[in-house]
C-alpha positions as CSV (number, residue, x, y, z in Angstrom):
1,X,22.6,216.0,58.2
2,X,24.6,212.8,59.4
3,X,24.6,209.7,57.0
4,X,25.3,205.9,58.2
5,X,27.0,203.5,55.5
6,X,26.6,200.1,56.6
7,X,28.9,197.4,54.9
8,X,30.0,193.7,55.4
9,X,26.7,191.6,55.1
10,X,26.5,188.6,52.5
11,X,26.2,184.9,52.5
12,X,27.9,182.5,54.9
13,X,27.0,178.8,55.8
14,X,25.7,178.0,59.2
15,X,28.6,178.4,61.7
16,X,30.7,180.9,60.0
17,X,31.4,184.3,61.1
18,X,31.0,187.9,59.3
19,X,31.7,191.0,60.3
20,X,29.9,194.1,59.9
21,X,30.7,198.4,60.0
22,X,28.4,201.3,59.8
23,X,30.8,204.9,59.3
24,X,28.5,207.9,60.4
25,X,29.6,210.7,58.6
26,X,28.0,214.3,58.5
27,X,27.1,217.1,60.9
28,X,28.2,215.2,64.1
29,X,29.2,216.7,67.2
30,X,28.7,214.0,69.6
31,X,27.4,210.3,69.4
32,X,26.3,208.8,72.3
33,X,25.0,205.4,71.6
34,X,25.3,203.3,68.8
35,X,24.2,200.1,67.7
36,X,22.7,197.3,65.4
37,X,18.8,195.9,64.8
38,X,17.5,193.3,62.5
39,X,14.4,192.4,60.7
40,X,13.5,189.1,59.3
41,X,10.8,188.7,56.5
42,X,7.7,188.4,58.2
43,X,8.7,189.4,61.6
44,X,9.1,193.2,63.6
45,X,12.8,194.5,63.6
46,X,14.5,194.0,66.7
47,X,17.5,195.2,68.7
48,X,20.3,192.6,68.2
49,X,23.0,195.0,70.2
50,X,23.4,198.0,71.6
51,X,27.0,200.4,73.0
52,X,26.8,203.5,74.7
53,X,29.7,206.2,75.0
54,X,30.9,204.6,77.6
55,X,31.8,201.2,76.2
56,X,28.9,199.3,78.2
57,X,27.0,197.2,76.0
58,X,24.3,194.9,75.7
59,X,22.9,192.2,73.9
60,X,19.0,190.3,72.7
61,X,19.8,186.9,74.4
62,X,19.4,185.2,71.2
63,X,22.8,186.4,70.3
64,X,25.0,186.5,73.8
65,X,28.3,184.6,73.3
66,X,28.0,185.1,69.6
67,X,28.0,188.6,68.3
68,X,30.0,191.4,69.5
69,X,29.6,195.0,69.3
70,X,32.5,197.1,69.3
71,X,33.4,201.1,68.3
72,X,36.4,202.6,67.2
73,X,35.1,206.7,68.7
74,X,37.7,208.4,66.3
75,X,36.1,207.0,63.0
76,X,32.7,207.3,64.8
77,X,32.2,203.5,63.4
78,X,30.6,200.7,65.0
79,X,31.3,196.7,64.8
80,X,29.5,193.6,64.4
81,X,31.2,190.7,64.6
82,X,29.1,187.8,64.6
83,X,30.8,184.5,65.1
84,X,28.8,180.9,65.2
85,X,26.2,182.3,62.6
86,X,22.5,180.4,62.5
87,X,19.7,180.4,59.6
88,X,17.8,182.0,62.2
89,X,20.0,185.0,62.1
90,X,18.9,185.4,58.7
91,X,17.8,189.2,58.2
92,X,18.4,192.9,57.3
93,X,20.7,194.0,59.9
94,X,20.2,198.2,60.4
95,X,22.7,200.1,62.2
96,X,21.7,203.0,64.3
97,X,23.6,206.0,66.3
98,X,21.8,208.5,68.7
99,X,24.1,211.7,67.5
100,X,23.7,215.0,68.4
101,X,24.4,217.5,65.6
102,X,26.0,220.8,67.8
103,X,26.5,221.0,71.4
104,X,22.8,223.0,71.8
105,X,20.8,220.2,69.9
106,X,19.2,217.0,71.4
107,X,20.2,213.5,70.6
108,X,18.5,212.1,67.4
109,X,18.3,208.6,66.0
110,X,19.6,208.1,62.6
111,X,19.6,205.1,60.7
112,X,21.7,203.4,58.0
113,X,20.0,201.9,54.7
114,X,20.4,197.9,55.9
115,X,22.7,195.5,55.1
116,X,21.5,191.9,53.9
117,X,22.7,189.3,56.0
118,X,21.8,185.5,54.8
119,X,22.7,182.4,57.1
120,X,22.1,178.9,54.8
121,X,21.9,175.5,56.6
């Protein structure tokens, strides 16, 4: 079984910055992409940003020049920061990672609990 902690989310005027992590712990023999989606109230979740193995990353264009993603491979933990925040940024921000459990397994999505992210004007 693999397990994603997210952690870092909260409260933060418009133009401030937070910074979020998701650790994937468990069963984990590779990961090969990792990354971070949102859902507003109201509104279907969407991917904010996305890093494969190989460091290349990308980004919903609502966010480019603002958020980075970043992951530290040893910890098998991902980054959010997210600079120049907006009240449209307002949502629960999900982390994901596409791990495969054992070398003979296929790569399966798993998904951290959410992390409440709030942007006030």
């Amino acid at each position: 079984q693999v397990q994603l902690v997210e952690s870092g989310g909260g409260l933060v005027h418009s133009g401030g910055s937070l910074r979020l992590s998701c650790v994937a712990s468990g069963s984990i023999s590779s990961i090969n992409a990792m990354g971070w989606y949102r859902q507003a109230p109201g509104k279907q979740r969407e991917l904010v940003a996305v890093i494969i193995s190989g460091g290349n990353t990308n980004y919903v264009d609502s966010v480019k020049g603002r958020f980075t993603i970043s992951r530290d491979n040893a910890k098998n933990t991902e980054y959010l920061q997210m600079n120049s925040l907006k009240p449209e940024d307002t949502a629960v921000y999900y982390c994901y990672a596409r791990v495969r459990t054992d070398k003979y397994s296929t790569f399966s999505n798993y998904w951290g609990q959410g992390t409440q992210v709030t942007v006030s004007s």
